[in-house]
C-alpha positions as CSV (number, residue, x, y, z in Angstrom):
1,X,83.0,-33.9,-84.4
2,X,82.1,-37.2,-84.9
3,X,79.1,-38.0,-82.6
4,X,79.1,-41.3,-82.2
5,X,82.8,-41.4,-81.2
6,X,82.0,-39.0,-78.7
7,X,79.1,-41.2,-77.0
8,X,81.2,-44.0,-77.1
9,X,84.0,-42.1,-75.0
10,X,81.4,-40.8,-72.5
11,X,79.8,-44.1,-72.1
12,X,83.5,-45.5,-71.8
13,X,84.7,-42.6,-69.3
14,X,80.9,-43.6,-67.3
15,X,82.0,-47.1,-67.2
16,X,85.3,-46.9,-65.6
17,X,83.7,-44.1,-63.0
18,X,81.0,-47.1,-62.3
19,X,84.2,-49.1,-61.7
20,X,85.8,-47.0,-59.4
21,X,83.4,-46.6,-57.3
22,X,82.3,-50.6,-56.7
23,X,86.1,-50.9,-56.3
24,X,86.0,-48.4,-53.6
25,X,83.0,-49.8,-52.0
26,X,84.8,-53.1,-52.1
27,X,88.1,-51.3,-50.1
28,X,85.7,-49.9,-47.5
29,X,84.8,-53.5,-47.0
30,X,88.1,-55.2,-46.7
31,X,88.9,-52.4,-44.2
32,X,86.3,-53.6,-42.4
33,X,87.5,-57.1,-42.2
34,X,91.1,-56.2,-41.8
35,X,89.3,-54.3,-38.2
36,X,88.1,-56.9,-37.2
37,X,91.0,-59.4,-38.2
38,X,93.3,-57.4,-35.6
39,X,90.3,-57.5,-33.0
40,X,90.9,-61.2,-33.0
41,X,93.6,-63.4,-31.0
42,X,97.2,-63.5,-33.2
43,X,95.8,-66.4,-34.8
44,X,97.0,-68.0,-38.3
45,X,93.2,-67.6,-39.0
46,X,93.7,-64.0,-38.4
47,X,97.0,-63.7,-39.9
48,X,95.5,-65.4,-43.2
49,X,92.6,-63.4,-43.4
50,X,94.7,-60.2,-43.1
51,X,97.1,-61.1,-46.3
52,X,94.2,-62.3,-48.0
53,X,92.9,-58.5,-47.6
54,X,95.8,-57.0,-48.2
55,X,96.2,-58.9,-51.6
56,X,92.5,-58.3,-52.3
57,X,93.7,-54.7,-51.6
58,X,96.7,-54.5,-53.7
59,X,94.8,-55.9,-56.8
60,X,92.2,-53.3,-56.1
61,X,94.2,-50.6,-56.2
62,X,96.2,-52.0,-59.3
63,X,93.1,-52.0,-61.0
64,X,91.7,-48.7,-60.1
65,X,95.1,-47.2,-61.5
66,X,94.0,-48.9,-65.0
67,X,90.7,-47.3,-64.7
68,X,92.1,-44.0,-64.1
69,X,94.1,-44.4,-67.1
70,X,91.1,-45.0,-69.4
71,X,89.0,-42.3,-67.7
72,X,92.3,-39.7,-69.1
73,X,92.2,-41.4,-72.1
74,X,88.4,-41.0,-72.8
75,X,88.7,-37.8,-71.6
76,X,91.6,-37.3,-74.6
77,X,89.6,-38.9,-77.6
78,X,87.0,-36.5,-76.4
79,X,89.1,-33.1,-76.5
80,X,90.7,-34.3,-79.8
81,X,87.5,-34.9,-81.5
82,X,85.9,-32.0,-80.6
83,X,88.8,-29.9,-81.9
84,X,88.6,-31.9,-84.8
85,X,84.4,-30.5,-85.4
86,X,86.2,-26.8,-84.8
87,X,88.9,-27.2,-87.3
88,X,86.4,-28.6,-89.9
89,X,84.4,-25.4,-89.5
């Protein structure tokens, strides 16, 4: 097993968990506005606002899909190179 390799995968598979997380923090937050978008008058304030969030929303969630993709793939290069250290033995 190649040790450094597998610190760089944990530190990578940290990383993109870090991500996830401020994304999420940043959805709880756009629900919050998208709340009190529909508590205002049918506006085109409101309406704006609301597709602006829903964007915001869409990109998030776009992104998070990417991060869940490198999380499995850290998670790979990890299995792999620790199979690696027991076929050496």
């Amino acid at each position: 097993m190649n040790t450094e390799i597998d610190n760089y995968t944990k530190d990578l598979w940290q990383n993109a968990v870090d991500i996830f997380d401020g994304l999420e923090k940043i959805k709880m937050t756009l629900v919050n506005i998208k709340i009190s978008v529909a508590k205002m008058d049918n506006s085109e304030e409101a309406r704006v606002m609301n597709a602006i969030a829903s964007y915001i929303e869409n990109s998030i969630d776009s992104i998070e899909e990417k991060t869940q993709f490198i999380r499995n793939i850290s998670k790979e290069i990890g299995v792999i190179n620790r199979s690696t250290e027991k076929e050496q033995s």
